[in-house]
N, C-alpha and C positions, 0 to 999 in steps of 0.2 A: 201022427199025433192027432190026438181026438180035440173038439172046439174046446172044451174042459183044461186041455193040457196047452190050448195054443194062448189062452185065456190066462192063463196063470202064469205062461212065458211072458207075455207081452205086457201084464201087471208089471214083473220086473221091471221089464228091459226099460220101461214106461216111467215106474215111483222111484227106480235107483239109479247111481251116477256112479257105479263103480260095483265089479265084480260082488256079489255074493257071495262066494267061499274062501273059506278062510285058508291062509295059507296051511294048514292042518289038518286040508278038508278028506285028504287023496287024491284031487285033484291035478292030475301029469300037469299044469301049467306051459309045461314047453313044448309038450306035445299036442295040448286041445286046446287051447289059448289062441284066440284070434284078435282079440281088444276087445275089452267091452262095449256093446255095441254094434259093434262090426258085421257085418255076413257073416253067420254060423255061430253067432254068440249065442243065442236063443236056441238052438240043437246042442250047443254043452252042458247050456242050464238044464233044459230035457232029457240029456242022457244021465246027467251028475245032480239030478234032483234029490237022490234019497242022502245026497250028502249034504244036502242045506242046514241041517238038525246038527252037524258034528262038535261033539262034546269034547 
């Protein structure tokens, strides 16, 4: 993960108080899902980034 992308995890993980993606997102939940927060939350948001936008 470049500073750019560690930068924008840590924005998250930082201004919100609960998951980012919508239950709609594609998002496997039971599979990638650690708590938000937790070790390895900020490596879901970075791999499930381009699902942020889902319509």
């Amino acid at each position: 993960m470049s500073d750019k992308e560690k930068m924008f995890v840590d924005y998250i993980l930082n201004k919100m108080h609960w998951c980012p993606f919508e239950d709609r997102s594609g998002v496997d939940f039971e599979k990638e899902c650690v708590g938000f927060g937790e070790d390895g939350c900020g490596n879901c948001i970075y791999r499930n980034a381009d699902k942020l936008n889902c319509k």
